[in-house]
N, C-alpha and C positions, 0 to 999 in steps of 0.2 A: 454219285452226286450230280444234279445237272442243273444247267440255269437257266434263267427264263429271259425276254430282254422284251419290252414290250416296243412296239414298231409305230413309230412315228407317222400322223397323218400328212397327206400328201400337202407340203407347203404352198400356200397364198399367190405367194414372191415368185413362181419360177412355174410359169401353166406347160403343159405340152403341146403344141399345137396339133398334132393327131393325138386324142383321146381314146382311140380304140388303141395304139400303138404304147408297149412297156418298155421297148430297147430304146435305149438311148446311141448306138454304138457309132451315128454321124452327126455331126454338129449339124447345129439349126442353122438356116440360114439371115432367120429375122427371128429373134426371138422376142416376146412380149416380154415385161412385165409390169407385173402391176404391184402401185407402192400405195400401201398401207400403210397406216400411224407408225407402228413397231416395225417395219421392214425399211432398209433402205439397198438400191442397187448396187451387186458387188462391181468395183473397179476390175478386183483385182480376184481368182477365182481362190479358194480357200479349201483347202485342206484339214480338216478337225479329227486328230485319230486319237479316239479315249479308250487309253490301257488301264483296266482295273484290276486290281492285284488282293492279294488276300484279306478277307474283313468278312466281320457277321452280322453290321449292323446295313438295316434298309437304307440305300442311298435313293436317290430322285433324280431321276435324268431330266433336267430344264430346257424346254424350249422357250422363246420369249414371250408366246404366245401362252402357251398353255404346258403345266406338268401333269409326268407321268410315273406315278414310283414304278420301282424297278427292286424288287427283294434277290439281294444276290446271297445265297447261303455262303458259299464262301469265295471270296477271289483273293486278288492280291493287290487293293487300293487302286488306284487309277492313276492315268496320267493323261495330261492331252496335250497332243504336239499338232502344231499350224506350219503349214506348208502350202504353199500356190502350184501352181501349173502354168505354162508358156501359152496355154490355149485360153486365150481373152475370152471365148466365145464358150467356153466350157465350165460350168463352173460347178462345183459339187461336193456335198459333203460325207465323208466317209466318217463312220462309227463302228470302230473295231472293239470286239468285247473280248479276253480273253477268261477262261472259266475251267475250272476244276469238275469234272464229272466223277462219278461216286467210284466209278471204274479205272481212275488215274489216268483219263484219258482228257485231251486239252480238247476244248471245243473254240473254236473261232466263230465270232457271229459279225457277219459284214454287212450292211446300211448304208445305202446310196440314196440319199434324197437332195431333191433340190432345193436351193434357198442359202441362206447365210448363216441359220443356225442357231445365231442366237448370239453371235456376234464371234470373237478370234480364241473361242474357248473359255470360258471363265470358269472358275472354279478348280483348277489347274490345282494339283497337289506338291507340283514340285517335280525334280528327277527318280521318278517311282518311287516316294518313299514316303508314299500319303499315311498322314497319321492319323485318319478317320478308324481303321481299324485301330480293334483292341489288341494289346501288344500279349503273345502267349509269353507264358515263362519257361523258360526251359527248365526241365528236371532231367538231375543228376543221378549218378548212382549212389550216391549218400542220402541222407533225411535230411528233409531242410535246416532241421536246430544242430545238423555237422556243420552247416556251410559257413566256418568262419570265414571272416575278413582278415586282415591281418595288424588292423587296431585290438580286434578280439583278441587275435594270438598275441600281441603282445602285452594285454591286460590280465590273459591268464599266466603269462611267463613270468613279469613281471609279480604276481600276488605269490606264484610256487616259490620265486629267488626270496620274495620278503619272508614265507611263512619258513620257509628250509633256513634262512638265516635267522631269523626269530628264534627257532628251537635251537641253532648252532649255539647262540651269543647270548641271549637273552633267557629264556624261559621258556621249560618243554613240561608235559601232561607227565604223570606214572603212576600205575596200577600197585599195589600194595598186594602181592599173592601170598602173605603169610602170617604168624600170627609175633614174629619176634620183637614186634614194636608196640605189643599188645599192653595195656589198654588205649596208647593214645592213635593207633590207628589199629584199624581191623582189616580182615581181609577182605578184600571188595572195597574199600576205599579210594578215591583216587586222586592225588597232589598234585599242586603245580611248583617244579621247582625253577627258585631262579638261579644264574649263570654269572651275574653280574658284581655283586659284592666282594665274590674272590677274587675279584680282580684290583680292587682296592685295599684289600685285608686278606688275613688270614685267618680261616675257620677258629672259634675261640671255644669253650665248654658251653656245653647246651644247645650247641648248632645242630638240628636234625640234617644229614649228610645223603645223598643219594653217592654212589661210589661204585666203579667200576672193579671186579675180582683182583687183588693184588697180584703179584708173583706166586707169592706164598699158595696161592688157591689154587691158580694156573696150573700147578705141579700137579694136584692132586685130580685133574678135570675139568676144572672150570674153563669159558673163555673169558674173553675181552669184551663178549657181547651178554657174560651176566652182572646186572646190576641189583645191588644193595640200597638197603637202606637201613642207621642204624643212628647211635646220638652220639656225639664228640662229648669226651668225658674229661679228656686229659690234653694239650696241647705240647708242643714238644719243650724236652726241658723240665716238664711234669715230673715228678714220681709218683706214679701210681699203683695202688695195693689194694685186696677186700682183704678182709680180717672181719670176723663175729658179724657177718651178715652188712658191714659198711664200707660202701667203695671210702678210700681216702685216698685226698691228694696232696699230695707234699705237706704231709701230715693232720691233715683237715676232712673230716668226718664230712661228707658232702650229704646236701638237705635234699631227698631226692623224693618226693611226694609224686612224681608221675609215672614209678616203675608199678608194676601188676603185683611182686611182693620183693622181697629182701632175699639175693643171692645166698644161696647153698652152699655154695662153692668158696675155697679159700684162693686166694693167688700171691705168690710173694712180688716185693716190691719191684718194679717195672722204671727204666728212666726213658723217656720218651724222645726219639734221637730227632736231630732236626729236620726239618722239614717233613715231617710224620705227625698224626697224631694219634689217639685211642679212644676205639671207639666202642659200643655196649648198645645193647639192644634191651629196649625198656622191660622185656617179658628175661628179667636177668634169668631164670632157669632156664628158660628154651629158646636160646638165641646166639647162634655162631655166629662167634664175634672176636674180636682181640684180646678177650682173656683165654681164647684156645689158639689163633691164630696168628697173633702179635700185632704190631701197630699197624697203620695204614699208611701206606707213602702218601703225601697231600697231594700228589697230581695225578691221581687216581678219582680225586673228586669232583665230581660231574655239576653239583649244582646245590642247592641249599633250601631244602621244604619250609615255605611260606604260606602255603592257603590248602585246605581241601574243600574243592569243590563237590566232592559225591562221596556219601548219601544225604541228598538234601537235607536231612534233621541236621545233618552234624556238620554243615558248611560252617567254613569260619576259619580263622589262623592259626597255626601250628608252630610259631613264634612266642617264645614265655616270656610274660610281660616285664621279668626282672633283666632278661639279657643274658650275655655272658655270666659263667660265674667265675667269684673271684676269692681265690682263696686268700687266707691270711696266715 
């Protein structure tokens, strides 16, 4: 990289008296000068040293008189610092350029001409931290759409705590992998249950139940991490029995229009102990359930199926418009 610095014509204000002669290295003894409009004589001898620092856009070095740009490809902004000298009779202005060459080598370029300059530096950027350049950005070892902040981190924390406690307390998604609730869900279906009503009641007949494997399953294989789904038939306190293809409950023939057909199976009468209830899956022949496996303890039960959302034809509530049922 290297840089260029264009060089200033010989100033107005400060003649030499031998013209053939470049060194300056003994004070004049009478020096001339001559005052034009823009110049005036320095008192006092001046010092001007402009440190330019890293930037890419074209600056313009100003004399009063006349400019002259100067394209610096890259430096490090500038600064200019003013200092005198004890020698009344000497007076001079230094322009220090520092510059980045393509080689990482620093180039120093130094400029002694006479004259005032242009007056005590103007244009001054401050303690090197001229913000004429354009500022790089730093890059990390991440992708820029990693680089949160920590408003960000805490709007994703805070959404994870809301949505983890949403499905805790309130209402979680579930997949239907099978056909024992058949016809009123299929496989591939998928509910949303809610969490919240048990907490003010207790599941009643015709509640669709999601439910976690009892004991009774646990023995045979199951964990804790498989869940059910199946309908509350009987609440505890119930007696329930099928007999000639009809569930009954406490002696009452229940009107059951949403099973897929009418139980095969017989079962003798059942009393339903407290805080349990029993429970039956709509596709009565193909569905393990508490007429093989006995009642269900109620805190076993996860949540209570309200809506399914998928397969779009078939959105809508999984809620019967009659309610509970009630035997007489």
């Amino acid at each position: 990289m290297s840089s260029s610095l264009h060089s200033l014509p010989p100033l107005l204000s400060f003649q030499n008296p031998n013209p053939s002669s470049t060194q300056f290295s003994k004070p004049f003894k009478t020096p001339s000068f001559t005052s034009i409009p823009f110049f005036k004589p320095l008192k006092t001898p001046i010092l001007t040293i402009l440190n330019l620092h890293q930037t890419s856009k074209l600056h313009l070095l100003s004399h009063t008189h006349s400019t002259f740009p100067s394209k610096i490809p890259i430096f490090l902004g500038f600064r200019i610092e003013n200092s005198t000298t004890l020698g009344p009779r000497n007076q001079f202005q230094k322009l220090t350029c520092y510059g980045v060459k393509d080689s990482g080598e620093d180039t120093k370029v130094v400029m002694d001409s006479g004259g005032d300059g242009g007056g005590n530096g103007g244009g001054g950027g401050g303690d090197g931290d001229g913000d004429d350049g354009e500022v790089e950005k730093k890059s990390g070892p991440l992708p820029e759409w990693m680089n949160i902040t920590s408003d960000d981190a805490k709007t994703i924390l805070a959404a994870v705590a809301i949505s983890l406690a949403f499905r805790s307390f309130v209402a979680e998604p579930r997949y239907i992998p099978s056909l024992s609730m058949y016809p009123t869900f299929d496989v591939g279906d998928r509910i949303a249950a809610e969490k919240v009503s048990y907490y003010f009641r207790k599941p009643c007949a015709n509640d669709i139940v999601i439910f976690k494997s009892p004991p009774v399953l646990q023995e045979v294989g199951y964990t804790d991490e498989d869940v059910f789904i199946k309908r509350v038939v009987a609440k505890e306190g119930d007696i329930v029995e099928v007999h000639n293809g009809k569930l009954i409950v406490n002696g009452v023939v229940r009107d059951e229009e949403f099973i897929n057909e009418a139980p095969s199976y017989e079962m003798t009468p059942i009393r339903v102990p407290e805080n349990y209830v029993f429970v039956m899956g709509d596709n009565r022949n193909n569905s393990y359930d508490s007429h093989i496996w006995g009642p269900l303890p109620a805190k076993n039960i996860i949540g209570r199926s309200v809506f399914r959302y998928w397969p779009p034809k078939r959105i809508g509530g999984t809620i019967l418009e009659r309610g509970c049922a009630v035997d007489k």
